[in-house]
C-alpha positions as CSV (number, residue, x, y, z in Angstrom):
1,X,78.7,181.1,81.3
2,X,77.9,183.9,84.0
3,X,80.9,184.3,85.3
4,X,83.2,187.0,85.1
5,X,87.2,188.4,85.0
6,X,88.0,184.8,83.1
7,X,87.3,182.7,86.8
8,X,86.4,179.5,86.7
9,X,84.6,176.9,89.5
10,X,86.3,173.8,90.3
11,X,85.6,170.9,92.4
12,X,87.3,168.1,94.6
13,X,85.4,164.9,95.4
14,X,87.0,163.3,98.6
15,X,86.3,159.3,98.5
16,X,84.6,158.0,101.5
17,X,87.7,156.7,102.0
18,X,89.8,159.1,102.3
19,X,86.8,160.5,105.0
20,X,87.0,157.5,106.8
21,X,90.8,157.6,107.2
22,X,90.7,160.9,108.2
23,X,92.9,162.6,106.0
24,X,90.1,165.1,104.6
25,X,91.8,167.9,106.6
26,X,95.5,167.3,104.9
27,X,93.5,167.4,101.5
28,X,92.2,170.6,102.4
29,X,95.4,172.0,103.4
30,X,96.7,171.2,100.0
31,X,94.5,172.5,97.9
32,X,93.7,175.4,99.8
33,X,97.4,176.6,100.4
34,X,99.2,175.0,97.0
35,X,96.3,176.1,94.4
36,X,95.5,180.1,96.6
37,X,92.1,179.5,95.2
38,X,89.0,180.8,97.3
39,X,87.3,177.9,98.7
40,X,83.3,178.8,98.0
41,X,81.4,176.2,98.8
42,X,81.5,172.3,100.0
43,X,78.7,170.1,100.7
44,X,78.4,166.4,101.9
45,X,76.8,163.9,99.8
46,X,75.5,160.5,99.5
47,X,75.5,159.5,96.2
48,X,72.5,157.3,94.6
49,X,72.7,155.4,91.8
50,X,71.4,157.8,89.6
51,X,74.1,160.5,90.1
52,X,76.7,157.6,90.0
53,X,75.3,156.0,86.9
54,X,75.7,159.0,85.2
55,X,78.6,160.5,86.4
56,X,80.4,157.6,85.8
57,X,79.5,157.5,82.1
58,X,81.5,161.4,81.6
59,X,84.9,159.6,83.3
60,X,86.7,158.5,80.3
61,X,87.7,161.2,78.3
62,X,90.2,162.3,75.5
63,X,91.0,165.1,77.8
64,X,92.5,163.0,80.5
65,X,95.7,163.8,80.7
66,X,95.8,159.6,82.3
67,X,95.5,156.9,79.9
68,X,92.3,155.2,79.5
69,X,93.6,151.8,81.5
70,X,93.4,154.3,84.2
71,X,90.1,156.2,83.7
72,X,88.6,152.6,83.3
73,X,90.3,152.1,87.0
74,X,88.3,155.4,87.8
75,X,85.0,154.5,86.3
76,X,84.7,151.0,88.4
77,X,86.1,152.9,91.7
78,X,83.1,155.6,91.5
79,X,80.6,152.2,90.7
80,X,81.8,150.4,93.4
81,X,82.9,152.6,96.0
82,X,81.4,156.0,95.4
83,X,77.9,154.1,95.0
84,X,75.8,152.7,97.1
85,X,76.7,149.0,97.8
86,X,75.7,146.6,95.7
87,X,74.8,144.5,98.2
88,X,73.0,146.6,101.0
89,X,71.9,149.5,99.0
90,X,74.0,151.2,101.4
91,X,74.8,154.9,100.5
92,X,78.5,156.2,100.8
93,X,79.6,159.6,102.6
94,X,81.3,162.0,100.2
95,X,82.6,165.5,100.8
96,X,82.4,167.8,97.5
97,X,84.5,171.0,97.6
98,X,84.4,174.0,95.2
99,X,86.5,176.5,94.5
100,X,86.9,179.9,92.3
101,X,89.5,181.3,90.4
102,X,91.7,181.9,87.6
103,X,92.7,179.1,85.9
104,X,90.5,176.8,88.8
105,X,90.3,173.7,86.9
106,X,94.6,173.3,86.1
107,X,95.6,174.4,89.2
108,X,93.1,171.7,91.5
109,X,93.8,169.0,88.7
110,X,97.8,170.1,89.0
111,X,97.9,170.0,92.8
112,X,95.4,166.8,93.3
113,X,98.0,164.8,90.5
114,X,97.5,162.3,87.9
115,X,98.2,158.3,88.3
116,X,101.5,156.7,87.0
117,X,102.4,153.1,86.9
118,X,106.3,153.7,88.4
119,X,105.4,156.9,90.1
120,X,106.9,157.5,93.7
121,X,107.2,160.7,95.7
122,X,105.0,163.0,97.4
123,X,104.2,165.9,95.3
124,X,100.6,165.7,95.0
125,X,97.1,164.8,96.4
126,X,96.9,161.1,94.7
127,X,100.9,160.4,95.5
128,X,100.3,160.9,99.3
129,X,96.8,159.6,99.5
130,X,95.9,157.5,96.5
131,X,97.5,154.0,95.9
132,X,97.9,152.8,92.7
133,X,99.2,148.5,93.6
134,X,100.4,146.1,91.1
135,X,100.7,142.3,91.7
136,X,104.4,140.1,90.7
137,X,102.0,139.5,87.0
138,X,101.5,143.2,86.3
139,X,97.7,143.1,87.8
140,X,95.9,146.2,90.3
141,X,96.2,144.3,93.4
142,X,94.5,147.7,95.1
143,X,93.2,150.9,93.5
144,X,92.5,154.4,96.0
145,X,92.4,157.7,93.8
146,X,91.8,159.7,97.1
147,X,89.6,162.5,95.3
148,X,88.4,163.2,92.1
149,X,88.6,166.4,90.4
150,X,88.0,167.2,86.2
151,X,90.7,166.7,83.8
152,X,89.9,170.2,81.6
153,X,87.3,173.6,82.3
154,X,84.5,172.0,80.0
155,X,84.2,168.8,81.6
156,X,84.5,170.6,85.0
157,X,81.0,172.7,84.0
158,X,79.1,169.6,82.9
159,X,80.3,167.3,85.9
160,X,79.6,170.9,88.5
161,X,76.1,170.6,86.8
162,X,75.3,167.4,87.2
163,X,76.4,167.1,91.0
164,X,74.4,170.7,91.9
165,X,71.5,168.6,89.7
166,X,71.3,166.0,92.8
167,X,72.9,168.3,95.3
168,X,69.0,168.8,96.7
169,X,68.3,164.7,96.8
170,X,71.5,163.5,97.5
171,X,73.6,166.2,100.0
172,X,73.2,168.0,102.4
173,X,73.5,167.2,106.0
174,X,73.2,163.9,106.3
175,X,71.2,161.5,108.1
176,X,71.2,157.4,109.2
177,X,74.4,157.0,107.3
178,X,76.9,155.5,110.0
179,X,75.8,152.7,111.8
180,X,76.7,152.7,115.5
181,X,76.9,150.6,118.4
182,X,73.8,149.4,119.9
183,X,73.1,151.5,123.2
184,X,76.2,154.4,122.3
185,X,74.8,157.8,123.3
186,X,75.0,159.6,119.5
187,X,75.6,163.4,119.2
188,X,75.7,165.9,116.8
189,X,77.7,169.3,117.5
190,X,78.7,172.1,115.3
191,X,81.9,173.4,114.4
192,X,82.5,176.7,113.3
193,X,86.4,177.5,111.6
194,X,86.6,181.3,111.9
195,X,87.2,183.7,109.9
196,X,90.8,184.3,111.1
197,X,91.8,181.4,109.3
198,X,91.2,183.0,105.6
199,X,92.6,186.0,105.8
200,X,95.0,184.2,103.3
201,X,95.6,180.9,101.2
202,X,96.8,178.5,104.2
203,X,96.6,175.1,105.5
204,X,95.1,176.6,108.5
205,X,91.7,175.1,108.0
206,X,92.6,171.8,106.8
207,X,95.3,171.5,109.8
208,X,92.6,172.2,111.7
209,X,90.0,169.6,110.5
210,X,93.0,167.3,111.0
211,X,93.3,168.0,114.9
212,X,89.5,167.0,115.0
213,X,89.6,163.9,113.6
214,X,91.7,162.8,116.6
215,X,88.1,162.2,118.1
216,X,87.0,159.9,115.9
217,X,83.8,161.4,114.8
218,X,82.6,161.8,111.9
219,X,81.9,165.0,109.6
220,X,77.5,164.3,108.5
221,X,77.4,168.5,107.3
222,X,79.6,170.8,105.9
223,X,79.4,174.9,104.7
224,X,81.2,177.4,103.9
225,X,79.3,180.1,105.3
226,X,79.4,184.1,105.1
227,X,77.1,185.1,108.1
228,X,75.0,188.2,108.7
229,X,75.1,190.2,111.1
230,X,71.8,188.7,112.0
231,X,73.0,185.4,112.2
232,X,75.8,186.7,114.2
233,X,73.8,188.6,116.9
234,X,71.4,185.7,117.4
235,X,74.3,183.2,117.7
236,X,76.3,184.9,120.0
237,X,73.2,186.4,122.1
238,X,73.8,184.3,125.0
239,X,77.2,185.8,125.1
240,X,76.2,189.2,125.5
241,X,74.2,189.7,129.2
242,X,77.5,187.2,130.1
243,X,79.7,190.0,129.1
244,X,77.9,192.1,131.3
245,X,79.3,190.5,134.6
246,X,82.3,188.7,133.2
247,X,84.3,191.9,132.1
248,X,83.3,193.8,135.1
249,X,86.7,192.6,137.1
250,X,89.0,193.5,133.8
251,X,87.2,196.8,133.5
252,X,88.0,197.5,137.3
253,X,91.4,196.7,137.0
254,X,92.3,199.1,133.4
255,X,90.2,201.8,135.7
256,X,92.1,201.3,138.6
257,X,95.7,201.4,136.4
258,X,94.3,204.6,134.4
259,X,92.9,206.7,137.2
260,X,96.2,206.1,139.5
261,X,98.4,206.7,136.4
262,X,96.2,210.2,135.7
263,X,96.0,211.3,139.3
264,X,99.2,210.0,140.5
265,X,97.6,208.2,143.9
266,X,96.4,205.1,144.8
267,X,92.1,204.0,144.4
268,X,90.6,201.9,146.3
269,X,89.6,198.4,144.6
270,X,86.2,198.7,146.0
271,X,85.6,202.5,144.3
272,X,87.0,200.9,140.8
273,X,84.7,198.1,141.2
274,X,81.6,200.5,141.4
275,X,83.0,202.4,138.4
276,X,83.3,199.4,136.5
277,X,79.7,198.1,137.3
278,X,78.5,201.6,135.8
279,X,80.5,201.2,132.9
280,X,80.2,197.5,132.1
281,X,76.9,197.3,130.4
282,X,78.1,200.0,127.5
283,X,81.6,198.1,127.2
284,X,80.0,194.9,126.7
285,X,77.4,196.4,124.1
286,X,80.7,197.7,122.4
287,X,82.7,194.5,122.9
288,X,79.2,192.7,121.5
289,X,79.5,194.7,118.1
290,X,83.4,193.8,118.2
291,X,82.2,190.1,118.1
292,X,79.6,191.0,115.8
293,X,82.3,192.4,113.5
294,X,85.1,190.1,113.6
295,X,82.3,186.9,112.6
296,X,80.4,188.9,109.8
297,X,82.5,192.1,109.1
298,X,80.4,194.4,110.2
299,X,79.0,195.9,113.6
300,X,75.3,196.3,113.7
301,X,75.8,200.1,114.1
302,X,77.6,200.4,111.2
303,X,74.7,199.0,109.3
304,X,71.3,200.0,108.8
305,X,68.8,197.2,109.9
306,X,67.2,196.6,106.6
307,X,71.3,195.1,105.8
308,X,71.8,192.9,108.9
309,X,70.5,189.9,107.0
310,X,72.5,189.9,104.0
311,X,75.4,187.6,103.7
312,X,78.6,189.2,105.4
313,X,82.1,189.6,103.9
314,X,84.3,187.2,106.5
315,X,83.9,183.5,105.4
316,X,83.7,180.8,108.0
317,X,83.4,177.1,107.5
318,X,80.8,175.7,109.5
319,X,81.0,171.6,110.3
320,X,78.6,168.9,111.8
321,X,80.0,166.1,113.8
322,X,78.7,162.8,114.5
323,X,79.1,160.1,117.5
324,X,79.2,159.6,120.5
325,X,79.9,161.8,123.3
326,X,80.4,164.4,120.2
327,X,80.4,167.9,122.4
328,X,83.0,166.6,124.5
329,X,85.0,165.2,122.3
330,X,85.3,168.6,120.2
331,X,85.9,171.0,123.4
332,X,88.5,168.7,124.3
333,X,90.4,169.1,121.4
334,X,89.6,172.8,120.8
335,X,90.7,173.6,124.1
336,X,89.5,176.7,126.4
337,X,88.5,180.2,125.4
338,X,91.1,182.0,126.3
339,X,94.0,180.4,124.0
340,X,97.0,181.5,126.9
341,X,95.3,178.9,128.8
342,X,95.1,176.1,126.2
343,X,96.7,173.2,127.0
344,X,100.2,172.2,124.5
345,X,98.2,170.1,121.6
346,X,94.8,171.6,121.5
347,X,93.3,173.8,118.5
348,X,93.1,177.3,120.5
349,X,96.7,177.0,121.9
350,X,98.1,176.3,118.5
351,X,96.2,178.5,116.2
352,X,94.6,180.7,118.7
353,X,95.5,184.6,119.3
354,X,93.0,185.9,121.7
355,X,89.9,185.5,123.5
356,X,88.1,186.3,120.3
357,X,90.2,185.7,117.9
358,X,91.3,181.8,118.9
359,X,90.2,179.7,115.5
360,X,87.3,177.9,116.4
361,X,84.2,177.9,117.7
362,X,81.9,174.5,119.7
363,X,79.2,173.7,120.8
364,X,78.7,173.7,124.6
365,X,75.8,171.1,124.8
366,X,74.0,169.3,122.6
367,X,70.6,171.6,123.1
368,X,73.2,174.5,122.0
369,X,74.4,172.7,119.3
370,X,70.8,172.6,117.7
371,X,70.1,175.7,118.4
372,X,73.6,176.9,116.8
373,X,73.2,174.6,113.7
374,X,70.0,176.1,113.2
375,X,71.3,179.8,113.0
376,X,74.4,178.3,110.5
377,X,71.9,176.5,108.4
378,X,74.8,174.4,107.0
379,X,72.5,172.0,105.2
380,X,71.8,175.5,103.0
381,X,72.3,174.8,99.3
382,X,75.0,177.1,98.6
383,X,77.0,175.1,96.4
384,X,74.2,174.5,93.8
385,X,73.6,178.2,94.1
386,X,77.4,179.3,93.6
387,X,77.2,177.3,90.3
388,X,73.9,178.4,88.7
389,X,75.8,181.6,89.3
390,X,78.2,180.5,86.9
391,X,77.0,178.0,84.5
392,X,73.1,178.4,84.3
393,X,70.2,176.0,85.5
394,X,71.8,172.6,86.6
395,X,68.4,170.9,85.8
């Protein structure tokens, strides 16, 4: 191991199912905000036979705190379900999380829960999500374990290696998994969770992710993503020769209150205005670099240029989603810039603070969205990387 300050990596596997029912953002929330581990990476993946075959075989284990009737239970969900079909060839959507810590693998295996014949409640992961069904004759009449995770740290290194081993072939951002409609009009738009929803351990994200689904779209990429100042200058470029113009009328008006306040009489509108047209292309440079700041931690200024590409220190989790009429969709749900003028129900007027600093960023068109996704690079290997980090070569 590579790793230091005793930390470990663990990982959640959400089942297609639980994707397709939407409650991937409430399983976020719970982990996130019940374990306080750093979410590091996530990545979606279609599995292939050859990463279920042998995943599969490492399931039943001495270490499972469940009993092997339901390991076995386990074993032929991740065959069947996790698989492709048996039938079509069909390959699943999975979403893998991983996260760092002390302690990792207990506290993910403690919050996600372990199966129980005459269990009932809501504690955990599996006891809200996961169904566990027994016919009048004692037989599963219907199995859902919701996610996986590792029972113990050893098997959670040699199941981490073995999905970063077919995290290249088999994830990424995906493509010609969901079958639409003939003649729908399909989009792709990217999501971007900002980094004012990390400053702690919180269900912040996952709430989020849960608002979302209320479009019915579906997630095809996921990152979490530290971005450079470079990234962040290029991304938010079309911002800055708005900023220009936009801020020229607020500029006028803190001229107009700070001047009359100084000389104790009354300015024109018209001489503030020509102020703040002298002054607006400096403030927008400086409110650029604020931008600039708050998405990678760092202003360009503060940097020399030979550092703006290196990964910054705020983390952001960066989405794709899929179907159709997908930009719409998303604004509608995020709600407008300015999170004062948010309507009740939207993302920005529930978790927003500010014109900057309002949760989430989307994708205006779908030309933008390309362009954007391009910058984020979500389909970027980082959770392969994060564990060779750890544990060595994967391969």
């Amino acid at each position: 191991m590579k790793n230091n300050n005793n930390q470990q990596l663990a990982y959640v596997i959400v089942t297609p199912y639980s994707l397709s029912k939407s409650r991937t953002g409430g399983i976020i929330s719970r982990l996130i905000a019940r374990t306080g581990l750093e979410l590091v990476a996530a990545r979606m993946f279609a599995p292939g036979s050859k990463l279920i075959s042998e995943y599969s075989e490492m399931i039943i284990s001495s270490k499972d705190p469940q009993d092997k009737f339901i390991q076995q239970l386990i074993r032929e969900y991740v065959i069947d379900h996790i698989g492709p079909d048996q039938k079509t060839g069909q390959r699943r959507r999975v979403m893998a999380l991983l996260f760092k810590g002390e302690n990792a693998v207990k506290k993910v295996r403690e919050v996600v829960g372990n199966f129980q014949k005459d269990r009932l409640g809501g504690e955990t992961i599996r006891d809200t999500y996961g169904d566990l069904i027994f016919d009048i004759n004692g037989q599963v009449r219907y199995f859902e374990p919701a996610v996986l995770a590792a029972p113990d740290a050893d098997e959670a290194v040699q199941k981490l290696k073995l999905w970063a081993k077919y995290s290249d072939t088999d994830g990424g951002v995906l493509e010609n998994l969901i079958k639409y409609p003939e003649g729908q009009k399909i989009e792709r738009t990217l999501v971007l969770l900002k980094p004012d929803n990390f400053k702690f351990a919180s269900g912040r994200p996952g709430n989020m992710i849960d608002f979302f689904s209320r479009t019915g779209l579906y997630i095809i990429g996921i990152k979490v993503h530290k971005m450079s100042v470079s990234q962040a200058m290029e991304f938010y470029a079309p911002v800055k020769d708005v900023l220009k113009t936009k801020l020229i009328p607020q500029i006028a008006d803190h001229c107009k209150n700070a001047l009359e306040n100084a000389f104790n009489y009354s300015i024109s509108h018209e001489l503030c205005q020509k102020i703040a047209e002298i002054l607006s292309p400096t403030f927008a440079d400086q409110q650029f670099e604020n931008i600039v700041k708050f998405m990678s931690g760092h202003k360009p200024s503060e940097l020399n240029q030979a550092d703006w590409s290196k990964p910054g220190t705020e983390t952001s989790i960066a989405l794709i989603y899929e179907g159709q009429d997908a930009v719409r969709k998303i604004r509608d749900v995020l709600g407008p810039t300015d999170p004062s003028k948010a309507p009740p129900g939207s993302i920005r007027r529930e978790f927003g603070q500010s014109v900057m600093v309002n949760a989430a960023h989307a994708s205006d068109s779908p030309e933008n969205a390309l362009r954007e996704m391009k910058i984020v690079n979500v389909g970027e290997n980082k959770f392969r990387e994060i564990i060779e980090e750890f544990y060595g070569p994967c391969s």
